[in-house]
KEGU-268940 format. One line per field, with one value per residue: y negated, z negated, x negated of N, C-alpha, C in turn; residue number from 1. Coordinates in steps of 0.05 Angstrom, whole numbers. Layout:
residues N
nyy c(Y, ...)
nzz c(Z, ...)
nxx c(X, ...)
cayy c(Y, ...)
cazz c(Z, ...)
caxx c(X, ...)
cyy c(Y, ...)
czz c(Z, ...)
cxx c(X, ...)
seq c(NUM, ...)
END
This chain:
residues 269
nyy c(24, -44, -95, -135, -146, -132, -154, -215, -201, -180, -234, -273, -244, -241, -299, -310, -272, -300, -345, -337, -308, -352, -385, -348, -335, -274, -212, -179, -114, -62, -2, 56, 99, 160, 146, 128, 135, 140, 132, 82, 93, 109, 107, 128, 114, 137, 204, 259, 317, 356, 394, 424, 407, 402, 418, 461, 506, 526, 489, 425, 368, 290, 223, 212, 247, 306, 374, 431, 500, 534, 493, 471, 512, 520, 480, 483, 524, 507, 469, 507, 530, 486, 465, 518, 503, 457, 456, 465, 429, 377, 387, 372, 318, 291, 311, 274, 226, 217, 222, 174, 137, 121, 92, 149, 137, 152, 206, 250, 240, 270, 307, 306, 306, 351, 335, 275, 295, 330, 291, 260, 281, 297, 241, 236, 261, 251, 201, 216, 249, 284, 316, 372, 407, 434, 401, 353, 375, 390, 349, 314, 295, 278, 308, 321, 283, 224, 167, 127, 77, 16, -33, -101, -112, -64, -32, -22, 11, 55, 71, 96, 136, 170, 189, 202, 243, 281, 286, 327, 373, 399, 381, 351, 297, 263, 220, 152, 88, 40, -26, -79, -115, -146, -202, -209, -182, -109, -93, -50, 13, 71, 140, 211, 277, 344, 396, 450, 519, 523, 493, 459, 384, 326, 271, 212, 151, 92, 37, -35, -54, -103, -90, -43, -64, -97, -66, -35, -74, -89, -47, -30, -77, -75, -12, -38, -66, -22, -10, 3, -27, -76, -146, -187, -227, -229, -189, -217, -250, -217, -194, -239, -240, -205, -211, -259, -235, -196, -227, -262, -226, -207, -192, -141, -154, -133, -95, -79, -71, -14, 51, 112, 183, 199, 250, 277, 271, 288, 308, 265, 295)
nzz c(0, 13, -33, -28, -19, -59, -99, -97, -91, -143, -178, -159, -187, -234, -249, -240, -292, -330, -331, -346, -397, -426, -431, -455, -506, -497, -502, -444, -430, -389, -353, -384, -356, -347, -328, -287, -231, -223, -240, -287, -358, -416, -481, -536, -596, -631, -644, -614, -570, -534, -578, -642, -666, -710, -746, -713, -700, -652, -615, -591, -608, -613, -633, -657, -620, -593, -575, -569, -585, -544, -503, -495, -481, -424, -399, -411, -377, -331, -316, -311, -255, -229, -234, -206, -151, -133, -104, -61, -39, -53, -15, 33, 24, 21, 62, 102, 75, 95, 151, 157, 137, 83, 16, -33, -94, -165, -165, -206, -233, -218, -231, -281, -353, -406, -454, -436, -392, -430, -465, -429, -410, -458, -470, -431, -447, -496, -471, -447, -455, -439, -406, -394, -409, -355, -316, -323, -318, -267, -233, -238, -208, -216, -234, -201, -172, -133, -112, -49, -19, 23, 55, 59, 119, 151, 118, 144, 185, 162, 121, 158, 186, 150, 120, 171, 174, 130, 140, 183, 175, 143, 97, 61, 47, -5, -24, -16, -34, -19, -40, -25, -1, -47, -76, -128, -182, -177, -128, -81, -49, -62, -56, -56, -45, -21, -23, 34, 23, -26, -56, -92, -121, -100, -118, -88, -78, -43, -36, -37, -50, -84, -99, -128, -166, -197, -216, -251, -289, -311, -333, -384, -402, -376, -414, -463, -463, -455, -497, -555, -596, -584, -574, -535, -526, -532, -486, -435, -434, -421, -366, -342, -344, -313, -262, -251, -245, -192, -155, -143, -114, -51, 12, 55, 127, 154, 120, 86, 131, 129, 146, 124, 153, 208, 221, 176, 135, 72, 46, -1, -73)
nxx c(-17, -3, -44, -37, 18, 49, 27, 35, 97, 102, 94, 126, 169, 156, 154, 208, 228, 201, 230, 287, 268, 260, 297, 334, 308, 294, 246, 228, 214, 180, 203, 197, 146, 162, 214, 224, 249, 295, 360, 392, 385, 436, 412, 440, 467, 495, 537, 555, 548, 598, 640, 623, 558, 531, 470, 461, 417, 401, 419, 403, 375, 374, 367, 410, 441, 471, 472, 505, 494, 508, 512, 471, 437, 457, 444, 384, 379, 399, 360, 317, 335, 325, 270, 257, 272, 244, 200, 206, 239, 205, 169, 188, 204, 164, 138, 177, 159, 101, 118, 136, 109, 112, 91, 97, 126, 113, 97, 92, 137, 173, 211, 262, 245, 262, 272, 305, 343, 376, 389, 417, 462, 494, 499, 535, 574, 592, 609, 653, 693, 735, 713, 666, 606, 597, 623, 586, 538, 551, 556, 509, 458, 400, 359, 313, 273, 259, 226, 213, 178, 158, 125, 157, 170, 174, 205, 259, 251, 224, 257, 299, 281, 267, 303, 330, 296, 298, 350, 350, 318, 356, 376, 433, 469, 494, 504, 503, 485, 475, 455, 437, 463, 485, 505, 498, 459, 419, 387, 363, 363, 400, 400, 435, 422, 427, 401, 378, 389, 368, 416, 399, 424, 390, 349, 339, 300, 299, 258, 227, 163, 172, 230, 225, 194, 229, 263, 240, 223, 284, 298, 297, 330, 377, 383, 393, 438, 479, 491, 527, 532, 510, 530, 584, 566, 510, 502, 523, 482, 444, 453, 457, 403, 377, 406, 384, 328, 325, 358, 310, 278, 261, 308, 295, 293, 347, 368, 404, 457, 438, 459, 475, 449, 487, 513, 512, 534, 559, 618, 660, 662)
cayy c(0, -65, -98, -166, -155, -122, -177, -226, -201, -182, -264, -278, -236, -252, -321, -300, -266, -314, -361, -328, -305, -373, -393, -328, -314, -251, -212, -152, -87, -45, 13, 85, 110, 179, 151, 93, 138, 142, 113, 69, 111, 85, 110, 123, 110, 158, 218, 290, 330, 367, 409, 418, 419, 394, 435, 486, 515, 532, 458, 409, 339, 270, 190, 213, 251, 331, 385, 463, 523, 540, 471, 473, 530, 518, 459, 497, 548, 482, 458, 532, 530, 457, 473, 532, 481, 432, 457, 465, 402, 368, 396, 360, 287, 290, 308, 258, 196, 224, 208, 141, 116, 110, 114, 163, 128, 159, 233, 260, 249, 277, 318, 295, 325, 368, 319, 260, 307, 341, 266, 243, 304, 298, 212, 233, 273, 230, 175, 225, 274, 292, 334, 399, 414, 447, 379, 342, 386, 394, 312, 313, 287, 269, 319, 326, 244, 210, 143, 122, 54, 2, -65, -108, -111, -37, -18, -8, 29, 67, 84, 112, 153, 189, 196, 221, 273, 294, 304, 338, 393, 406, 375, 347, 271, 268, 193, 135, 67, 5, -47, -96, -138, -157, -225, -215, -151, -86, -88, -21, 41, 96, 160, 231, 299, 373, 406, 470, 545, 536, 475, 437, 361, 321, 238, 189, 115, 76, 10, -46, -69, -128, -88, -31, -85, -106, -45, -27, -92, -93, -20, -41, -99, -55, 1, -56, -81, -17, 0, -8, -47, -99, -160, -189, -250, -215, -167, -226, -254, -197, -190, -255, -237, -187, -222, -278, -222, -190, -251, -265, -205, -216, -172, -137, -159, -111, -76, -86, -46, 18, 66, 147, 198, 195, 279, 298, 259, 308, 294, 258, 315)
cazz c(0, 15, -54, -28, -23, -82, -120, -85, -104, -168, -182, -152, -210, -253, -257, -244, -314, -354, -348, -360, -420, -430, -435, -473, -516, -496, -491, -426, -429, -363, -360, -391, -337, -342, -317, -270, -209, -218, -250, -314, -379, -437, -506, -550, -626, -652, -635, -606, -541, -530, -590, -662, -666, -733, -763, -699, -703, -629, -610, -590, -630, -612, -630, -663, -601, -600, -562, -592, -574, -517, -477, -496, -468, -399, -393, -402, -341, -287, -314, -291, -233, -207, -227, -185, -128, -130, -92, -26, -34, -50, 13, 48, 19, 25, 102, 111, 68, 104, 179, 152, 125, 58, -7, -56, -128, -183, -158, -219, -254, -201, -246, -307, -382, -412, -472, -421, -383, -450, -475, -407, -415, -487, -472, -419, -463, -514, -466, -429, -470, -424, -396, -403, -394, -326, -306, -321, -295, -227, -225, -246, -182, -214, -250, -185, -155, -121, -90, -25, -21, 44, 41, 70, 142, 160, 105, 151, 203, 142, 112, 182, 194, 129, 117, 191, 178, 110, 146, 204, 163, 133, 70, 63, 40, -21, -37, -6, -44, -12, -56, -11, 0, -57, -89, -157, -195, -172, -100, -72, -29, -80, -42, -67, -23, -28, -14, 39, 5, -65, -59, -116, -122, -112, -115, -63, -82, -29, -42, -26, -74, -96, -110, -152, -190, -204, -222, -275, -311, -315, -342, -417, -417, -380, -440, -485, -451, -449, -530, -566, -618, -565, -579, -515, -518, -524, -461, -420, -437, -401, -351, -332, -343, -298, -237, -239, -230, -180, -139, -126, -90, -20, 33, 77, 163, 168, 95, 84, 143, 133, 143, 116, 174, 214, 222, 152, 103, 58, 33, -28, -88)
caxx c(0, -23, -48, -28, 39, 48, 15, 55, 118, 100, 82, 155, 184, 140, 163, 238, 226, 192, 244, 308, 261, 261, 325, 351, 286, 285, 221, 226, 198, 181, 208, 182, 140, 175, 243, 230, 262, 329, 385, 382, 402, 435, 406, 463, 445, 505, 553, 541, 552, 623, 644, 602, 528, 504, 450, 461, 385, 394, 412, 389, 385, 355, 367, 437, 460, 461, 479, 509, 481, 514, 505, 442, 422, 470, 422, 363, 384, 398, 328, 298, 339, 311, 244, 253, 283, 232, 177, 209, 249, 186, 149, 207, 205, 126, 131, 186, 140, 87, 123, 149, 81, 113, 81, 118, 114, 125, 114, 88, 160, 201, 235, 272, 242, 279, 293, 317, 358, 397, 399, 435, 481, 502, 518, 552, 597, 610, 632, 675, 708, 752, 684, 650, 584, 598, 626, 563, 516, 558, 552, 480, 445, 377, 346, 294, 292, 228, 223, 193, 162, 150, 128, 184, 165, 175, 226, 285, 243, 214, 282, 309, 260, 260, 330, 327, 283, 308, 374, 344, 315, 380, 399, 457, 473, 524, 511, 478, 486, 462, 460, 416, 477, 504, 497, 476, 447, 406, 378, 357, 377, 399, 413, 435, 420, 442, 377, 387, 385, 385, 429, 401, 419, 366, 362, 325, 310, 286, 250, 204, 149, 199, 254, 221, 188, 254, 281, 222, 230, 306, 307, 302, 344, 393, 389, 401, 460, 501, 487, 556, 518, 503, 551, 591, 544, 480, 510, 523, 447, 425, 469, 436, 376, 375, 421, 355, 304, 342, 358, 281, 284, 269, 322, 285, 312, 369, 383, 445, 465, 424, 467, 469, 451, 515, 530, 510, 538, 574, 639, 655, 673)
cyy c(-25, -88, -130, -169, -141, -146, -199, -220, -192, -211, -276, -270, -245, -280, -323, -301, -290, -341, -364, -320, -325, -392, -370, -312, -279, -234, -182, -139, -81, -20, 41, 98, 139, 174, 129, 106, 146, 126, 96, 91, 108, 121, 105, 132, 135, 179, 246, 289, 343, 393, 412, 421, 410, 418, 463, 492, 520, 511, 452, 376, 320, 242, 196, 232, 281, 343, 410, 477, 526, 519, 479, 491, 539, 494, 464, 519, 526, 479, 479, 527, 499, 458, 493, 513, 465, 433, 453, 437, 376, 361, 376, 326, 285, 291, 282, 235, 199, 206, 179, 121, 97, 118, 119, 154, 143, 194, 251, 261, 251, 299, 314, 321, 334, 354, 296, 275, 315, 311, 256, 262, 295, 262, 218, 245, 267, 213, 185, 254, 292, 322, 351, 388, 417, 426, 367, 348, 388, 363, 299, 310, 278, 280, 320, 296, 244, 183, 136, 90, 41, -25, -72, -106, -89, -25, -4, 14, 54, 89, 99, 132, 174, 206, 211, 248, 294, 313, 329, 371, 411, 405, 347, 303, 270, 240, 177, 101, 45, -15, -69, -119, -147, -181, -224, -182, -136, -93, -70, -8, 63, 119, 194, 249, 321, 380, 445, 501, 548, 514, 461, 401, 356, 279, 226, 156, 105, 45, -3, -57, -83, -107, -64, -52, -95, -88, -36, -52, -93, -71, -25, -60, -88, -30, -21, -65, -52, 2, -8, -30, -81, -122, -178, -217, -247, -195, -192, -244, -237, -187, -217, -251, -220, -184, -247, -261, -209, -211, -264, -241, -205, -185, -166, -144, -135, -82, -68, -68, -30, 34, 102, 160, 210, 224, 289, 292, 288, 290, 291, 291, 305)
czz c(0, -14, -54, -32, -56, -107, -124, -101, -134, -183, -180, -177, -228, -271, -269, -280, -328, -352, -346, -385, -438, -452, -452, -502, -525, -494, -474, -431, -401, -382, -376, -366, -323, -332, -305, -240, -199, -233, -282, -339, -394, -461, -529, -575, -645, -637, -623, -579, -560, -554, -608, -652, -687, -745, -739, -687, -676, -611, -608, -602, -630, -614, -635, -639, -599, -577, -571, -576, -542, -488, -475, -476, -432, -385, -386, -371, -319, -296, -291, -264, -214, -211, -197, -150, -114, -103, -61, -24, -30, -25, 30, 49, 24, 50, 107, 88, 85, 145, 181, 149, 96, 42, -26, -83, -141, -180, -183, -237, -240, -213, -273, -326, -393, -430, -461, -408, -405, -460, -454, -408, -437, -488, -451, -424, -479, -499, -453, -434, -457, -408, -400, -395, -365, -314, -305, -304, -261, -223, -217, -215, -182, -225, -232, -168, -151, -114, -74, -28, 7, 40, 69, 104, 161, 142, 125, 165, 196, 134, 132, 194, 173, 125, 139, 185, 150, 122, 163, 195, 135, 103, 73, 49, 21, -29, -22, -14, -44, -32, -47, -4, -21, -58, -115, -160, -173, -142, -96, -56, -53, -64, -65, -38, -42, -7, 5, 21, -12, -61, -79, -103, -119, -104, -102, -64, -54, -31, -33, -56, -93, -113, -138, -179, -208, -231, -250, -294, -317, -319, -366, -425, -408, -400, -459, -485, -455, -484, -540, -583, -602, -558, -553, -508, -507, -489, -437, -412, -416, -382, -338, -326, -316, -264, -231, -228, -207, -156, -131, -106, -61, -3, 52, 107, 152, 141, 87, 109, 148, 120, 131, 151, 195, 219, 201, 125, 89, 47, 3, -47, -102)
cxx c(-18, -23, -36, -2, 46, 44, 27, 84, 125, 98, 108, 170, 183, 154, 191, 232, 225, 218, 275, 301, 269, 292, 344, 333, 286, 259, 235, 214, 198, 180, 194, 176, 151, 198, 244, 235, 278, 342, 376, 401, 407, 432, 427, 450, 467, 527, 546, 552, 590, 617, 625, 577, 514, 505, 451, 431, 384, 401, 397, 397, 365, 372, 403, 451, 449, 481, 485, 491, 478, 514, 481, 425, 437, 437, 392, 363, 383, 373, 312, 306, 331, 293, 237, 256, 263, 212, 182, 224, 226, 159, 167, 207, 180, 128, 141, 173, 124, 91, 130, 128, 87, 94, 107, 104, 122, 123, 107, 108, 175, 215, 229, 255, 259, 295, 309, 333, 389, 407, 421, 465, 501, 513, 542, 581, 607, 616, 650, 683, 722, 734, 668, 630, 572, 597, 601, 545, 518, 548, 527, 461, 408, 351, 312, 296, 246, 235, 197, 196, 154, 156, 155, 190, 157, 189, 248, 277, 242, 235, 302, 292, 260, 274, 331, 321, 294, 336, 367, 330, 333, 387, 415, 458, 488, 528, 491, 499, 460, 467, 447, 426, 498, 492, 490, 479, 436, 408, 364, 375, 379, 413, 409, 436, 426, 403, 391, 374, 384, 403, 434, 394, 399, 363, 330, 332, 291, 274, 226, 182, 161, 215, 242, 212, 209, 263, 262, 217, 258, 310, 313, 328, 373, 410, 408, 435, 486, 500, 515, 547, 525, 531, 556, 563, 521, 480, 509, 492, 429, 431, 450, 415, 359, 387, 390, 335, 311, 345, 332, 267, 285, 287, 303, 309, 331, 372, 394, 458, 463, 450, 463, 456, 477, 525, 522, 525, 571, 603, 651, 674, 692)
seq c(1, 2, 3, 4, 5, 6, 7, 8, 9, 10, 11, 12, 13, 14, 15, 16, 17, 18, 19, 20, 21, 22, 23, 24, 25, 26, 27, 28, 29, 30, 31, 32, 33, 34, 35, 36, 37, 38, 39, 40, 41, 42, 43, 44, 45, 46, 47, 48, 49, 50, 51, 52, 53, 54, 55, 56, 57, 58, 59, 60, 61, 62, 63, 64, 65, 66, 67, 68, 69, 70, 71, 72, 73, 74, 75, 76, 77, 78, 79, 80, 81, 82, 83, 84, 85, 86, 87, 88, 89, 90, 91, 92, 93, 94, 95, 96, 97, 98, 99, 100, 101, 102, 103, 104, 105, 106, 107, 108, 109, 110, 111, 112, 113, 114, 115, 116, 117, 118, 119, 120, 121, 122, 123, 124, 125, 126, 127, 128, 129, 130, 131, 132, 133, 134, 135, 136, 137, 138, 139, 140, 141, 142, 143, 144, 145, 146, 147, 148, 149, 150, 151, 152, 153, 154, 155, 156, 157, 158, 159, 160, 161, 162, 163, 164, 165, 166, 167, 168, 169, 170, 171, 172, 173, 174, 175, 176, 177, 178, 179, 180, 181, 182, 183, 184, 185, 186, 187, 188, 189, 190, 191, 192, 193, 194, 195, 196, 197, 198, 199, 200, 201, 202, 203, 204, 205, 206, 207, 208, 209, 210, 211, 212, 213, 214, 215, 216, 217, 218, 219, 220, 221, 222, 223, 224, 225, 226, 227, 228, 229, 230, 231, 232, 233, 234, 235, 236, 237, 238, 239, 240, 241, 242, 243, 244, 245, 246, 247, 248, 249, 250, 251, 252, 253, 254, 255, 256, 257, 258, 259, 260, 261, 262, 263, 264, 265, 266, 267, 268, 269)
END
């Protein structure tokens, strides 16, 4: 990657930051290097997974939030089974960065830890009761995620080319979220795929220097933001906070209309 741009739009942010800091004395974090390539995850301070689990010795139990036996150990099996997954999916995103002339960030945490995974599980069950296990895990799109990387002035080319070839070697599309045209908050390409023959999920961020930058300072203040604790004031503080960094964000030419692969996209579940 070229160090200039990089530096460049890191300096753009930069500023961004410091003065919404400014004005909200907030101080930012960047994110935990283990989970800066997928979705933002909120850290819930109390409650369990679906059905008892205190003191269940074959649980799991972290930051107030737990899981019984029997999730527990559902959770452990998709883990094996996307370990198992990875490698050929991996061969796949590597050829297609490879033809694009992206770099792949982040590839050393392309798949979720076992305790971020049961944690994402177990919030997602206390905020939606209504929800098994099964449910979750079917949903679960990120346990195996990468992002590809192009400075601005070969992103779209970049991102058609990849997605091309991903499709072209037969996995599937199940989500592709542009966000490149909104007006305020998160700018990126977030895509989900169905990988062929084992048909494990697997999640595809696409971004430019800028926008990851973005995305790894506004992870924390994110967390912060979706805490129950977190009082409407303080929420809209960072809501700000995070529409300013965001908004220095340059669009790459022609963003906003990157489309999916037009004969694969899977249909919504």
């Amino acid at each position: 990657m070229c160090t200039h741009h990089l530096g460049r739009a890191a300096a753009v942010l930069a500023a961004a930051l410091a003065l919404t800091t400014a004005a909200t004395g907030l101080t930012a974090y960047a994110a935990d290097p283990s989970d800066t390539t997928g979705k933002h995850t909120t850290a819930m301070r109390s409650g369990g997974g679906a059905g008892q689990c205190d003191n269940d010795p074959d649980g799991w139990a972290r930051d107030g939030l737990c899981l019984n036996a029997a999730d527990n150990r559902k959770v452990d099996a998709y883990l094996a089974r996307a370990r198992a997954a990875e490698p050929s999916i991996s061969r796949d995103v590597r050829a297609a960065a490879d033809l694009s002339h992206a770099e792949l960030v982040g590839f050393d945490y392309r798949l979720k830890s076992p305790d971020s995974l049961k944690r994402k599980v177990a919030t997602d069950l206390k905020e939606h009761p209504e929800r098994n296990t099964d449910d979750v895990l079917a949903r679960l799109s990120d346990a195996v995620r990468y992002t590809l990387q192009w400075p601005d002035g070969r992103y779209v080319t970049g991102v058609t080319i990849a997605s091309d070839s991903l499709s072209a070697w037969g996995s599937d599309t199940t989500k592709w979220s542009n966000t490149w045209g909104r007006e305020k908050g998160y700018k990126g390409l977030n895509t989900g795929w169905r990988a062929p023959g084992s048909r494990q999920l697997f999640e595809v961020q696409f971004h430019t220097p800028a926008s990851k930058f973005a995305q790894e300072v506004t992870h924390k203040l994110y967390e912060e933001q979706r805490l129950p604790s977190t009082s409407p004031e303080r929420k809209r503080q960072l809501q700000d906070q995070q529409d300013a960094i965001f908004a220095a964000v340059p669009v790459p030419d022609g963003a906003p209309a990157l489309a999916p692969p037009a004969t694969r996209l899977a249909p919504a579940a």
